[in-house]
C-alpha positions in Angstrom: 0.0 0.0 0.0 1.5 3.3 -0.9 0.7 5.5 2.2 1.4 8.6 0.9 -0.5 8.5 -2.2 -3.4 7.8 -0.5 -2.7 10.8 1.9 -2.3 13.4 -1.0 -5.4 11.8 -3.1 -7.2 12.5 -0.3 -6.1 16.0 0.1 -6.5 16.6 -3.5 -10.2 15.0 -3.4 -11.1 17.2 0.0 -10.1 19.8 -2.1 -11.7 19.0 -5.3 -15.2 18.7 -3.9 -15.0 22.3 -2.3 -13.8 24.1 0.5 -12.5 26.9 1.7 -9.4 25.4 3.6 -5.9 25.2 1.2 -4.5 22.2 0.7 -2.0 23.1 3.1 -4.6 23.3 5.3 -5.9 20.2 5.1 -3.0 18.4 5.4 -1.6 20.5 8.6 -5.2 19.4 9.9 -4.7 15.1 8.9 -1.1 14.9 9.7 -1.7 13.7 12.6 -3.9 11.1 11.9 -1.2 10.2 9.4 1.2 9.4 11.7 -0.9 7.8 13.9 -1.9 5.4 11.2 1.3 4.4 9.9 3.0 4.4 13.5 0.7 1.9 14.6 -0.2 -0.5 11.4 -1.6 -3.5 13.8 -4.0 -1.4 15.7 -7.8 -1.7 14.9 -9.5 1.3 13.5 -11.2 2.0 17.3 -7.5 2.0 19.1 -6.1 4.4 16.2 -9.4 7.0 16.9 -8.7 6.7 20.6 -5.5 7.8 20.4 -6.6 10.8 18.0 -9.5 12.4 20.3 -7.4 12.6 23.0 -6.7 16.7 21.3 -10.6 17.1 21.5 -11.3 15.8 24.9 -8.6 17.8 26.0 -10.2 21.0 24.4 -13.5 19.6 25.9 -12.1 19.5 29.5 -10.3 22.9 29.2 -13.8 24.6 28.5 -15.2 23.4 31.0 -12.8 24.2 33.6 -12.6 27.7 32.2 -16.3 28.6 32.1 -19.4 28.1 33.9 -20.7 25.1 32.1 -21.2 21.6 34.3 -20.8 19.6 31.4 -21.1 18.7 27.6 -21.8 15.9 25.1 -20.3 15.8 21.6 -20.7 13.3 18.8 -18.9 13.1 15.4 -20.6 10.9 12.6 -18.7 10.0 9.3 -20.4 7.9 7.2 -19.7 4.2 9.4 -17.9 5.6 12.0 -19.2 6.9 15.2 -17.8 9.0 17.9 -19.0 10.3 20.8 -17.2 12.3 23.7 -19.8 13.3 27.5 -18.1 14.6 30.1 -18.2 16.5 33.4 -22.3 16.7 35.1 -25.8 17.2 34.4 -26.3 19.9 36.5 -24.9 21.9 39.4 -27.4 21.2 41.5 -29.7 18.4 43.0 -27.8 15.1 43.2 -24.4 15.5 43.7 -21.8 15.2 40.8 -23.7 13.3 39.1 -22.2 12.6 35.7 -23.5 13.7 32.6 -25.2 10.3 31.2 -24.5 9.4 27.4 -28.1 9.9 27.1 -28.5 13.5 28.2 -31.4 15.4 26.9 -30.5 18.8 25.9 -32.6 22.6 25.5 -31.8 23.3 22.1 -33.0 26.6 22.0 -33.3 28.2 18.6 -32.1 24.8 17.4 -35.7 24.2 17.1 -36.3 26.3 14.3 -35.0 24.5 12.1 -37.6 21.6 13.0 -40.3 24.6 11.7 -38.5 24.8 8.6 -38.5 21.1 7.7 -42.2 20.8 8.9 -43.0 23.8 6.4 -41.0 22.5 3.7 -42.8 18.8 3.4 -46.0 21.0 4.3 -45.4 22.9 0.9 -44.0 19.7 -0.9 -47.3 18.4 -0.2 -49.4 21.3 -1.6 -51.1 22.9 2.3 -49.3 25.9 0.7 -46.7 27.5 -1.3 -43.7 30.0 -0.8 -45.8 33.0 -2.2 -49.0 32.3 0.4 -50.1 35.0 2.1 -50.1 33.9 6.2 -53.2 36.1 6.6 -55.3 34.4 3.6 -53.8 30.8 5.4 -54.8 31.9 8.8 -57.1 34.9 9.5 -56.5 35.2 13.3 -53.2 36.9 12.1 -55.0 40.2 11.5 -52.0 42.6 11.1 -49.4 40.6 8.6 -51.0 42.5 5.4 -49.6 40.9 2.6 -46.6 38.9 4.1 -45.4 35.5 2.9 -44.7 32.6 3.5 -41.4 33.2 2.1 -40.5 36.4 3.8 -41.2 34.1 7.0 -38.7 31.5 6.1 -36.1 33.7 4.7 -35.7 36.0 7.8 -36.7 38.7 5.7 -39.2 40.5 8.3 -38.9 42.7 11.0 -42.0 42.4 13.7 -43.2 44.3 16.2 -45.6 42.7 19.2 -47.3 44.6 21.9 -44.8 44.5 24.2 -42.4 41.8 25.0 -44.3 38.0 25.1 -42.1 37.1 28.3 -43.3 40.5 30.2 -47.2 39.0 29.9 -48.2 37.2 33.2 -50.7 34.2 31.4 -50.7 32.4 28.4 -53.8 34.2 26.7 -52.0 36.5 27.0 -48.6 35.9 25.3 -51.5 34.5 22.8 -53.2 37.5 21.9 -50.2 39.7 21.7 -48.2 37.2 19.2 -51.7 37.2 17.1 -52.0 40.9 16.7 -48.0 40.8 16.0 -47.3 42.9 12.9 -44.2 43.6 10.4 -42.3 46.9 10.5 -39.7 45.9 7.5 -39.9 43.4 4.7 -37.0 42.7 2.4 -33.7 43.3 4.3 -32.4 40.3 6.6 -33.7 40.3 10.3 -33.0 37.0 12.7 -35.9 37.0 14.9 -38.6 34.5 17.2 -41.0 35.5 16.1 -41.3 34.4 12.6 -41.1 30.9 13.5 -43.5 31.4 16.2 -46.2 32.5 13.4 -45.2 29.4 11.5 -46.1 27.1 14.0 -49.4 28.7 14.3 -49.9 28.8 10.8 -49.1 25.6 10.6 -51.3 24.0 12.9 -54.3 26.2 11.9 -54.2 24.8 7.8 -53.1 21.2 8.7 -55.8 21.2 12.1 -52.8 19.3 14.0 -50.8 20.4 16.9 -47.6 21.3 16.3 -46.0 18.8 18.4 -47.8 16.2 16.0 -46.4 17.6 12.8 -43.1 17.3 14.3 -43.6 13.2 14.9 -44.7 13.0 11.5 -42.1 14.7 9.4 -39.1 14.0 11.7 -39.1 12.1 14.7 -41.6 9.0 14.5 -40.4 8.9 10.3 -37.3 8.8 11.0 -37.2 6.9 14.6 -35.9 9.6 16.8 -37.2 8.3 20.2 -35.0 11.0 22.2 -36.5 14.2 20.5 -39.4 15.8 22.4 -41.3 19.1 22.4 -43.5 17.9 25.7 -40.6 15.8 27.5 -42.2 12.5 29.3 -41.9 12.9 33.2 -39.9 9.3 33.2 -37.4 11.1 31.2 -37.3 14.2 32.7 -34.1 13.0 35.1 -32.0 13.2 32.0 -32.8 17.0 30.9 -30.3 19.5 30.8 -29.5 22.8 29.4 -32.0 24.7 30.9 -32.4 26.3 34.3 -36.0 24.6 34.2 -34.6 21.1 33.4 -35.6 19.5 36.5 -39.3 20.7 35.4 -39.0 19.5 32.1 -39.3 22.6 30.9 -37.2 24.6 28.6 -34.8 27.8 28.9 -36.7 30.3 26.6 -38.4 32.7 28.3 -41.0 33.3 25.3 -41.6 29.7 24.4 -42.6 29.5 28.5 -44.8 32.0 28.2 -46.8 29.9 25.2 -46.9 26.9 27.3 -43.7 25.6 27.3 -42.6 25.4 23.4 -43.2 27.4 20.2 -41.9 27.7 16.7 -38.5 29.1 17.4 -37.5 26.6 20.8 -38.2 24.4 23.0 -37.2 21.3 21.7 -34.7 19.0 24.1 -32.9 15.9 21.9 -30.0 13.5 22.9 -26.4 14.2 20.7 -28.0 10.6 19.2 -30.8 12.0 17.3 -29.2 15.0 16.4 -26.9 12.9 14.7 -29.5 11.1 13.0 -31.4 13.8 12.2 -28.4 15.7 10.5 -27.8 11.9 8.1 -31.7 12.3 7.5 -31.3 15.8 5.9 -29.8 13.9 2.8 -32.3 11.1 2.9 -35.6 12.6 2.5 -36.2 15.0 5.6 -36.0 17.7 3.5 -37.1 17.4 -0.4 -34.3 16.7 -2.3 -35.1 20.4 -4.9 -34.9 22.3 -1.0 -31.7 21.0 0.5 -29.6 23.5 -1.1 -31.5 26.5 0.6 -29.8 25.1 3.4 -26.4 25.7 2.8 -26.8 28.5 -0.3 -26.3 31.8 1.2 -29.4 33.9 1.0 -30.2 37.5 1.3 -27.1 37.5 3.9 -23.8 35.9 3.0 -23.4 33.7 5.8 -26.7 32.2 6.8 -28.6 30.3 4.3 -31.9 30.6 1.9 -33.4 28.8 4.7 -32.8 32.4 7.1 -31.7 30.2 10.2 -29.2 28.1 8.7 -25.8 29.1 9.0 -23.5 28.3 5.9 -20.0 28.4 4.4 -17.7 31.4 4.3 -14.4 32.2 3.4 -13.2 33.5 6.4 -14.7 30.6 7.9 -15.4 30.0 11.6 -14.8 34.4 11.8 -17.7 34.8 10.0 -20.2 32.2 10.8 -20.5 28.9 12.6 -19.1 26.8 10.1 -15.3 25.7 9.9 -13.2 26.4 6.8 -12.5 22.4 6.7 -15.7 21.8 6.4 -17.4 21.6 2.6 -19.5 24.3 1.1 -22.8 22.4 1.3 -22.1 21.9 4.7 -24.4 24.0 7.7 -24.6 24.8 11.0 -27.6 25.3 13.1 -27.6 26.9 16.9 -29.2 27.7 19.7 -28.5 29.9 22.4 -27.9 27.2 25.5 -24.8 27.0 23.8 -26.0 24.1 21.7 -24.8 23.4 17.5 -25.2 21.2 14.5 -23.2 21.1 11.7 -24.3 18.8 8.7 -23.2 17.6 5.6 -23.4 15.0 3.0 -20.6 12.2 4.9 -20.7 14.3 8.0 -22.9 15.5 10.5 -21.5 16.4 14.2 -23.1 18.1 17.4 -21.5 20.3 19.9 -23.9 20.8 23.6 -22.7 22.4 26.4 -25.6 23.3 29.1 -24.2 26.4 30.6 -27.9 27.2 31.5 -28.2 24.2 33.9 -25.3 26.1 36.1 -27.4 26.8 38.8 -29.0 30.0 40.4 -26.6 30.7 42.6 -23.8 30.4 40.1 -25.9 32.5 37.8 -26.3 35.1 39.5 -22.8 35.2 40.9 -21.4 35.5 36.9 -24.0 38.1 36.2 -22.4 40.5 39.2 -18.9 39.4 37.5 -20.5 40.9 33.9 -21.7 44.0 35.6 -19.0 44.9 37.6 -17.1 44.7 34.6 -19.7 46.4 32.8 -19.6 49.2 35.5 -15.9 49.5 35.5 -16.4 50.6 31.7 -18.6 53.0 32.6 -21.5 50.6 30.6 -24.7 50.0 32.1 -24.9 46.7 34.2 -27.7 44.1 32.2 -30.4 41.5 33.5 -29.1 38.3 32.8 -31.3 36.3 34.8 -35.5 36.4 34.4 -37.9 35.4 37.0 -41.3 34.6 35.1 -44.3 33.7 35.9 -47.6 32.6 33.8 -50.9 31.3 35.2 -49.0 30.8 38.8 -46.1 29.2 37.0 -42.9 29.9 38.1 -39.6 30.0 36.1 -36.1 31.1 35.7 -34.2 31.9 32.3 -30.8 32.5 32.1 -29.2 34.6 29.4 -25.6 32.4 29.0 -24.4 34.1 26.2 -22.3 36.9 27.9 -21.5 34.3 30.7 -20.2 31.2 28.2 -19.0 33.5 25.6 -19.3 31.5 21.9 -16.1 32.6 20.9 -14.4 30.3 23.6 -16.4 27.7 24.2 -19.3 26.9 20.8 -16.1 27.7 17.9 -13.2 25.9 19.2 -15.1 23.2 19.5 -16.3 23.4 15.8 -13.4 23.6 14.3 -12.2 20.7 16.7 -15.1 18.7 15.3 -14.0 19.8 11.7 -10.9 18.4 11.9 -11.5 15.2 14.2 -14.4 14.6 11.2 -11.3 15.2 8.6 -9.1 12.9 10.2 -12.0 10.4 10.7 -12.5 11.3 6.7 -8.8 9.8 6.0 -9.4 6.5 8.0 -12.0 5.7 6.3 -9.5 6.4 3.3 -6.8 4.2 4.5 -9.4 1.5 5.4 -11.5 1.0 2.5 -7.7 1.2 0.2 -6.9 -2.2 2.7 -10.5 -3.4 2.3 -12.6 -2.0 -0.6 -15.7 -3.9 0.9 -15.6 -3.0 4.3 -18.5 -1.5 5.5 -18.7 -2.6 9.6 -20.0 0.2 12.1 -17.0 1.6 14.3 -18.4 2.9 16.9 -15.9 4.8 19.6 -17.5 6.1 23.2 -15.6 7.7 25.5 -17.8 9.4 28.9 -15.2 11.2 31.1 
């Protein structure tokens, strides 16, 4: 076999099917699993990945010793090979150290969005209505949205204003009423918002005369068996939520998707990494009609987040610029949510990065938010309201705004690009192991839970 052949085809072929990385690039990324491969020709293929995610777990283990953030879960999928990394705890609170279980179920926030999206997609595909549909000739209660479409919805091309902030109301109704009477300001320019995909799921349940929560089991998690993915989380699974500073209720981080009942359009979904993994493969196998995928990852009216507004997509200047890595292909994405949660997917590849900063506790909390506004203060910049008490229809909540306290830039993007090139490497294996066997086509499967 002549090893370094095989090493620069697959740099060439990397290359060749597009990216933004050089070739110099790539290689200074595989190297590593080079060496480990032809240092160690008797090993299996699990042995040589354990001894390459050592540099990830070590990134993993750094973050969380650097940040508030009890623990984190991360999985890597290429094509028959599986890895998956959990690590540190649940929570910070109730029982004591206990470990973040393989099975964790995390808030993924604004993660959920892209759920809406697929739902309306297969909902156009099967003709309940098209791109240029008005929302108030599809559902009249929306009195105020004139002549807005479908397609200025799922393009993030609308700016709304509501009554007053949905999270300030003290009862469902409410929230209700106010998102009904919830009208545009600007059409045509690019606006990342709620409460488009709030409007969505309404819409959506109104033409189809289905709950939301059932449109989601049809077009994604009973179709496509994802048995961890739930928008109303079962009480005997409720032990395993994390992410949110309501986990131990079940309930979800968002302080507007509380104040609907617990989930709308735009979050309150929790999954396992599992089933985001799945779900990512499924993209490319029918969850999303074949003549949509590439709104996905085809920039839109922004040139970093996709056709599909929420979807972030390639750029040149790579993780800089949006939420995908330069290693990564061009028709790769990235979806994310707030709780510190992310999905990249591609065609071969599809990886998750959850940390659940939000599960950090109250007293924690609200110690980092007096470390932000004594910073804040020290700037002469007004001190911000990090943490939310709510309360609809005699519920109690907290939310906690993690953003400024597990700052993306250090924790969500080193870990992206740490996934890009682990999935790389992964890449080359798979290389080096269909050149020794052409027919080869056994699961690999590598946990490690720290």
């Amino acid at each position: 076999m002549n090893y370094d052949k095989i090493f620069e085809d697959f740099i060439r072929e990397v290359k060749e099917e597009g990216t933004y990385a050089s070739k110099d690039e790539i290689r200074t990324a595989t190297q590593k699993m080079y060496d480990i491969i032809i240092s160690n020709p008797d090993s299996t293929p699990e042995e040589l990945i354990e001894l390459i995610i050592k540099d990830n777990i070590d990134l993993l283990e750094s973050v969380i010793d650097r940040y508030p953030i009890p623990g984190y879960t991360v999985g890597v999928n290429v094509d028959n090979i599986n890895v998956k990394i959990n690590g540190g705890k649940l929570n910070n609170y109730g029982e004591a150290n206990k470990a973040m279980p393989d099975d964790a179920l995390f808030d993924i926030a604004s993660m959920t969005k892209f759920y809406t999206q697929v739902v309306a997609y297969n909902m156009i595909k099967e003709g309940y209505f098209s791109l240029n549909s008005k929302v108030k000739d599809l559902d009249p209660r929306f009195i105020n949205l004139g002549d807005l479409t479908v397609n200025d919805i799922l393009t993030f091309t609308t700016q709304f204003r509501t009554d007053g902030r949905l999270d300030s109301k003290k009862s469902f109704d409410e929230a209700y009423d106010t998102l009904l009477k919830v009208m545009p300001v600007e059409v045509g320019k690019y606006n990342y918002n709620d409460l488009g995909m709030m409007i969505m799921k309404e819409m959506m349940e109104y033409v189809s005369a289905t709950t939301f929560d059932t449109l989601v089991e049809k077009y994604i998690t009973h179709k496509y068996g994802l048995n961890d993915t739930h928008l109303i989380l079962p009480t005997n699974k409720i032990y395993r939520a994390t992410g949110s500073a309501n986990d131990f209720l079940g309930k979800v981080n968002d302080p507007s998707a509380l104040s609907l009942g617990g989930f709308s359009g735009h979050a309150g979904i929790f999954a396992s990494s599992d089933d985001l993994i799945k779900m990512g493969k499924a993209v490319h196998e029918g969850l999303i009609p074949a003549d949509m995928i590439s709104n996905t990852y085809t920039p839109g009216v922004k040139n970093n987040r996709g056709i599909m507004g929420n979807t972030y997509t390639s750029h040149e200047k790579g993780i800089d610029m949006s939420y995908v890595d330069k290693l990564e292909p061009k028709t790769n994405f990235a979806i994310q949510g707030s709780t510190r949660t992310q999905m990249n997917i591609g065609k071969n590849v599809v990886s998750t990065a959850l940390f659940n900063p939000a599960s950090m506790g109250i007293v924690e909390a609200k110690n980092m938010e007096k470390k932000i506004n004594d910073i804040l203060i020290s700037q002469n910049k007004a001190p911000t309201s990090l943490i939310k008490n709510l309360s609809f229809d005699g519920n109690i909540f907290d939310s906690f705004d993690v953003r400024q306290m597990a700052p993306s830039a250090q924790t969500i993007e080193p870990v992206v690009t740490a996934n890009a090139v682990l999935a790389l490497r992964l890449r080359l294996l798979n290389k080096f192991i269909k050149e020794y066997d052409k027919n080869y086509n056994q699961e690999i499967n590598v946990h490690r839970s720290l």
